[in-house]
VMD Tcl script that draws the C-alpha trace (Angstrom):
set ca {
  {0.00 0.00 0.00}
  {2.98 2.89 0.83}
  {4.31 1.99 -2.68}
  {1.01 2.22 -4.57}
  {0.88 5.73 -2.31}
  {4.27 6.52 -2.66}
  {3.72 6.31 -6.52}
  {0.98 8.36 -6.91}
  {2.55 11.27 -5.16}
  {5.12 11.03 -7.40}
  {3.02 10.97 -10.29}
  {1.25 13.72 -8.88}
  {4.15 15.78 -8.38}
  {5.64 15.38 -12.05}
  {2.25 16.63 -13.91}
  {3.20 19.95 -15.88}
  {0.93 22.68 -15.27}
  {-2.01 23.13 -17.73}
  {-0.62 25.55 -20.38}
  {-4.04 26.58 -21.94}
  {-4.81 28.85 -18.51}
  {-6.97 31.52 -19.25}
  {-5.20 34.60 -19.62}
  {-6.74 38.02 -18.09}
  {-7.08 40.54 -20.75}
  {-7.28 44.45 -19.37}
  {-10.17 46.20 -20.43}
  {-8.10 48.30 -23.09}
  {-6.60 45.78 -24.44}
  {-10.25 43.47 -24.71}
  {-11.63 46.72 -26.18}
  {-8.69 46.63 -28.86}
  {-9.19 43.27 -29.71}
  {-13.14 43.76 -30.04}
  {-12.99 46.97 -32.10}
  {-10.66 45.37 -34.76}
  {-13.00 42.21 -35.25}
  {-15.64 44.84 -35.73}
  {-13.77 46.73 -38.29}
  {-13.45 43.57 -40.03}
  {-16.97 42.09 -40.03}
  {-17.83 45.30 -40.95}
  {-15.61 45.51 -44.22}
  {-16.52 42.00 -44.95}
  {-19.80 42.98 -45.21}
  {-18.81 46.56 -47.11}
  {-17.14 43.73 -49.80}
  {-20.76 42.21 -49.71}
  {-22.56 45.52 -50.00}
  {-24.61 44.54 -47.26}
  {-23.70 46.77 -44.13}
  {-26.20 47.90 -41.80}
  {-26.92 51.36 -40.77}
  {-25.50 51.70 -37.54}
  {-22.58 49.23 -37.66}
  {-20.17 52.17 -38.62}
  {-21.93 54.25 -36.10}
  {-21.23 51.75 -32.87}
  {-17.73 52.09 -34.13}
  {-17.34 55.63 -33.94}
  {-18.88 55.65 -30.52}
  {-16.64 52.96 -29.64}
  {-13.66 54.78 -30.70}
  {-14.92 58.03 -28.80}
  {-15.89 56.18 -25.74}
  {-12.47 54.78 -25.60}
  {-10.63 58.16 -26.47}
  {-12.73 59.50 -23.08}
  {-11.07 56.61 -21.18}
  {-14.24 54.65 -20.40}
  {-13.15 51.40 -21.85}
  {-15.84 49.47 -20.58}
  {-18.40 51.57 -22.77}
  {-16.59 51.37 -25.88}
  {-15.94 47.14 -24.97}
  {-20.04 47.11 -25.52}
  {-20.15 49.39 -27.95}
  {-17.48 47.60 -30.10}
  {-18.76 44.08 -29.12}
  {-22.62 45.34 -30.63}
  {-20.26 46.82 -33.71}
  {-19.18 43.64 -34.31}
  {-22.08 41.61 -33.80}
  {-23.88 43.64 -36.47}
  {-21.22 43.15 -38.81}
  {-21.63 39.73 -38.48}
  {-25.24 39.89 -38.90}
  {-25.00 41.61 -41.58}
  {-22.61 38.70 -43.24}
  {-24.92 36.03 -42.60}
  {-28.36 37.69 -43.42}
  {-26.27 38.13 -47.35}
  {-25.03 34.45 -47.68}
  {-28.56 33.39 -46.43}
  {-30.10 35.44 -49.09}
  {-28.46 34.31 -52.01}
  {-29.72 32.83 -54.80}
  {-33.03 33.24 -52.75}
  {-34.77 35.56 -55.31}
  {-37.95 37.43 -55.12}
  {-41.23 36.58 -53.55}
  {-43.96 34.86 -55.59}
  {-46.63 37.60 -55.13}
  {-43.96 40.09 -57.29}
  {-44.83 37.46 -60.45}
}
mol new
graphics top color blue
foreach p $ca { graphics top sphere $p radius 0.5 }
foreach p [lrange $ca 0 end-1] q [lrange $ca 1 end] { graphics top cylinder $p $q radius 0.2 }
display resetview
């Protein structure tokens, strides 16, 4: 029994650390990383002429929010930014091909 014990701590003891631990991002720098994906959803659906209304908007407050130093406003601001801009993406390779309704014929 000690050696089936004994072997286990040493087993134990010779496990290297999980190297996929989360890393903790800074507000800035989650706000960085959230406002370029939005940028470029955004010009991905520019290239698909299908961009909604306020996408550019949300990144303009985004950008000012962050400029003001309230990072956690422009993180939500960007994050919606992006969201719309992939929205916008899917709602155009949904649609094509699709073609008008029957009650225009």
């Amino acid at each position: 029994m000690k050696h089936i014990l004994l072997a286990i701590a040493l087993c134990a003891g010779t496990v290297p650390a999980s190297s996929s631990a989360p890393t903790i991002m800074t507000p800035k720098a989650q706000y960085t990383a959230t406002l370029a994906e939005a940028k470029q959803a955004w010009q991905q659906a520019a290239q698909r002429k299908n961009t909604w209304r306020d996408t550019k908007k949300l990144i303009r407050a985004a950008e000012k929010a962050a400029k003001a130093g309230d990072y956690t406003t422009a993180q939500q601001l960007a994050a919606q930014a992006r969201q719309q801009g992939l929205n916008a993406i899917q709602q155009h390779d949904d649609q094509i091909g699709v073609g008008n309704p029957d009650y225009l014929y």
